[in-house]
N, C-alpha and C positions, 0 to 999 in steps of 0.2 A: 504493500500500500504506500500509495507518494504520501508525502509529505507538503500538502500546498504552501510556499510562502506570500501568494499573489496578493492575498488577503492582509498580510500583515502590514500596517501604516506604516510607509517607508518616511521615518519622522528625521528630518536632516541635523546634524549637532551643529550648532550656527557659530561664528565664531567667537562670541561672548561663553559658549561654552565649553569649546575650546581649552578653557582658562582652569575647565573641571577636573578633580580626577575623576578616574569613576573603575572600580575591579569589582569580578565575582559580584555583580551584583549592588555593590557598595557604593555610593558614589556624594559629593562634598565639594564644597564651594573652596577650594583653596589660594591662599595668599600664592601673589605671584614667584614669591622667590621659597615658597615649599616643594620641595621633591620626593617621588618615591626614591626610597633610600633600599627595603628588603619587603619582601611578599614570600611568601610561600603558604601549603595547603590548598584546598579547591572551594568549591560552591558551599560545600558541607562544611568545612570544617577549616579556617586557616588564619591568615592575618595581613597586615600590610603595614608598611610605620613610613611616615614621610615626615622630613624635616627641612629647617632654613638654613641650612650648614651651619648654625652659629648656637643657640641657647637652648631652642624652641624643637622638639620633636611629639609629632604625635603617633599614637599607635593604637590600632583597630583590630580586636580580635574577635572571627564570628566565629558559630556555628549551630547547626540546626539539629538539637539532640533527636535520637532513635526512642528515646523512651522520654516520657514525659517531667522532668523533673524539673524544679523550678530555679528561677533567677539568683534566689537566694545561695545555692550549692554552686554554683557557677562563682557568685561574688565570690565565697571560701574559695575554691580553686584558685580566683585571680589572686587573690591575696595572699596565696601562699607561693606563689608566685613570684609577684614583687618582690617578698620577705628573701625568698631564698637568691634571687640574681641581685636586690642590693646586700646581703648578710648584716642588714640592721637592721633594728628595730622598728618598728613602723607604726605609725599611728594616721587611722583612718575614722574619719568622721564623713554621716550621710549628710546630705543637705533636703535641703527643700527643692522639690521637683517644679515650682512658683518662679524658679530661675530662670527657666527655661520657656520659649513658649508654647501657650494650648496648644495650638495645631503640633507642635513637632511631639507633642503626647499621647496624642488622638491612636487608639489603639494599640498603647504601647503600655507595659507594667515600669516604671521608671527607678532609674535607682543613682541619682546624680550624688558623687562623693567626693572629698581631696584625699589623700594624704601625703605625710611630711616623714622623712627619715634620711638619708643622706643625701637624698633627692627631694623634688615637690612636684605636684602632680594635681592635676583638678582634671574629671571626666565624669561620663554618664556611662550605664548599663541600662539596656533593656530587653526585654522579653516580647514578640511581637505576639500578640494575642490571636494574630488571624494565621500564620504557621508557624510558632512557635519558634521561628530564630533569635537566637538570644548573639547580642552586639555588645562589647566593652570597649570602650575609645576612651583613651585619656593624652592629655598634654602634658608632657614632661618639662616643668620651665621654672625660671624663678620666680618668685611668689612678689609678684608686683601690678599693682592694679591695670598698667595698661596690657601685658602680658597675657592676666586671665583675662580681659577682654575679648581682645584677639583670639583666644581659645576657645573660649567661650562662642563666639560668634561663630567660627570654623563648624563646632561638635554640633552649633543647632543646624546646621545644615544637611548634614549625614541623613539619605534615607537608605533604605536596603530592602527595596523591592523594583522591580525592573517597570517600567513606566507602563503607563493607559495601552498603547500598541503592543504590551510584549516583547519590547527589544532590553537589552540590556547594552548603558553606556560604559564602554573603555574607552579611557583619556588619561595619556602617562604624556611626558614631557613635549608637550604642544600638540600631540597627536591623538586625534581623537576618529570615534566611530562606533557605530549600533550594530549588533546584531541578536538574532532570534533567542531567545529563551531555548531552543531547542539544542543549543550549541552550546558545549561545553570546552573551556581551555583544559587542551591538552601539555602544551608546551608556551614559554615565552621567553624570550631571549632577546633581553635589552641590552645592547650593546653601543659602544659608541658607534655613530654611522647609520648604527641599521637597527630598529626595532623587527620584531618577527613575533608573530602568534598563532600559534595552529591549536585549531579548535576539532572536537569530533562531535556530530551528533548523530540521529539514529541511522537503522537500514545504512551504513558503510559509507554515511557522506561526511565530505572534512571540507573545512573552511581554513584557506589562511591569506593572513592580511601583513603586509610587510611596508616599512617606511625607510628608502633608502637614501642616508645622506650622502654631502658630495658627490652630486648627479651626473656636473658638468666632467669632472674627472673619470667617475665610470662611464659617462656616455662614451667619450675617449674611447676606451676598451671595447665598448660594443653598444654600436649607434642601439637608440630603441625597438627598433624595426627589427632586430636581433633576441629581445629579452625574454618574447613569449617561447621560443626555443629551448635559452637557456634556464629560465624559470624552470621550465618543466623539466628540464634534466638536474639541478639541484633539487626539486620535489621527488627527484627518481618513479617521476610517471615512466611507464614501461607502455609509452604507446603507441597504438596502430592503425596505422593507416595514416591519412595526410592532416597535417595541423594548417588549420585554418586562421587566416590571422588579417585582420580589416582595417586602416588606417582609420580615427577617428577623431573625435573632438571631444575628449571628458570633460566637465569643468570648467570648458574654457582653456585646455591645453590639450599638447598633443599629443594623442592617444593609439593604441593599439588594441584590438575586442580578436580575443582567439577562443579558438575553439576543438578538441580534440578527443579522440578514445583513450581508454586504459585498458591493460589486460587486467582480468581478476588476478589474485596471487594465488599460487601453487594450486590445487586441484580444482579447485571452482575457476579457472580458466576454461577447464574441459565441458563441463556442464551450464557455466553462465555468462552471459554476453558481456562484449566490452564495458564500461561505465563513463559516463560522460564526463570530460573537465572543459570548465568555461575558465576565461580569465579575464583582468584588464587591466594593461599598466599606460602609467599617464604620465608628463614629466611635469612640474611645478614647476619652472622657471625662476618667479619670483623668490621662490624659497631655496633653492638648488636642491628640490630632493625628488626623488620617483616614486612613485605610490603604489603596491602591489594589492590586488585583491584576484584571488583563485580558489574554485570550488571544483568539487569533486560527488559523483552522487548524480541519482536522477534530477535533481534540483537544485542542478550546478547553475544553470542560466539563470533560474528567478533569484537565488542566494546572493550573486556573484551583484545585480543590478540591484537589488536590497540594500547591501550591505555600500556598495560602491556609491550609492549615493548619498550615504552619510558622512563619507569620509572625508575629515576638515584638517588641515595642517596648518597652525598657527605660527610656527615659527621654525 
């Protein structure tokens, strides 16, 4: 059974949100000079901690338990936590959830607290009532009124549900883009130059989306009109027959729309037909970088024009 994505509100990330991060789901109005710093875990179960290389780090850990238990056992975990990566003593005080505003409340069990021990820290914990993911975000910084503002104003912006159309926003350092609920990151590798993300979702289809720096340099190496070839031989597509490949206009730059088979792997070659891969790379100019997006899957074409048209690079 396909997988329609025709249906899904192809909602574009504009460049004001550009400015966002947004992982697994998670996503925060970030100061411009915060960076993802470490991530790891998945949809279930992980974290992510971004800072402003200087005083100020924040750090988000979710997940969404198997069994029912509540907020409360989660806070004991986090704080034995802290206790044991600072080896001091720690003193943690709740606050009033009145800090914060209604709306960022609104179907949430709350549990906003600080505390102080060789470090200082002010954050919220909550429990979301409608599936039970429980979020902890705290700011790590020094305890000075303009500081927890800043913090403060960050943490109320966090939500952790994937928007009205069903897409979920990723936006790491100026680069940003949606894609379906249905797709999960498999891999991510941020590296200087080049981000990369390879997503899996059901029935054997994969998404990946890549941001290539210093354009004008790789273009050097291999005009664009070259990339959807070599793309697919870095993805180690194994495929047959002729690749198809269309000069075009994305965005307002200039662009390449391919298109090609795969062989299934090892015995379901013999018994199942090739799988379709769509692609599209496009060059930014303005920014010197190349933009990849390629899918794989009977709902390589609708993913591929989905996702591609959310794709925003701010810088």
């Amino acid at each position: 059974m396909k997988t329609a994505l025709k249906s899904t509100p192809r909602k574009a990330v504009t460049r004001e949100q550009a400015g966002l991060f947004g992982w697994q789901g998670i996503a925060l109005e970030r100061p411009e000079d915060w960076e993802l710093t470490a991530f790891g875990g998945d949809v279930e179960q992980g974290h992510a901690y971004l800072d402003n290389g200087e005083q100020m780090c924040l750090r988000i850990r979710w997940e969404t338990p198997r069994y029912l238990y509540g907020l409360d056992a989660a806070m004991r975990r986090y704080r034995r936590a802290v206790r044991r990566e600072s080896n001091m003593k720690m003193v943690f005080e709740q606050q009033d959830p009145a800090v914060y505003p209604i709306e960022f409340g609104a179907n949430k069990e709350l549990r906003p607290f600080t505390w102080n021990g060789g470090e200082a820290a002010f954050g919220i914990a909550w429990r979301c009532k409608e599936c039970n993911r429980i979020v902890i975000a705290d700011v790590v910084a020094p305890v000075t009124a303009r500081q927890q503002r800043t913090g403060r104003r960050v943490l109320a912006t966090i939500t952790d549900h994937a928007d009205a159309g069903d897409t979920v926003l990723w936006a790491v350092y100026g680069f940003a883009f949606r894609t379906a609920t249905i797709y999960n990151l498999d891999k991510a590798l941020l590296e200087t130059g080049r981000l990369r993300f390879a997503f899996r979702g059901p029935a054997q289809t994969w998404l990946r989306v890549e941001r290539w720096g210093m354009a004008t340099h790789a273009l050097k190496k291999a005009p664009l009109d070259a990339w959807p070839e070599e793309l697919l031989r870095m993805l180690k597509v194994r495929r047959t027959g002729n690749l198809a490949s269309d000069k075009i206009t994305w965005q307002g730059h200039a662009a390449y729309r391919f298109s090609a088979h795969a062989a299934q792997k090892g015995i379901k070659q013999l018994v199942s037909p090739p799988t379709p891969v769509e692609g599209v790379v496009w060059h930014d100019e303005e920014r010197d970088k190349v933009l990849v997006v390629v899918a794989g899957g009977d709902t390589a074409s609708d993913t591929v024009d989905c996702v591609a048209e959310t794709v925003r690079c701010s810088r």
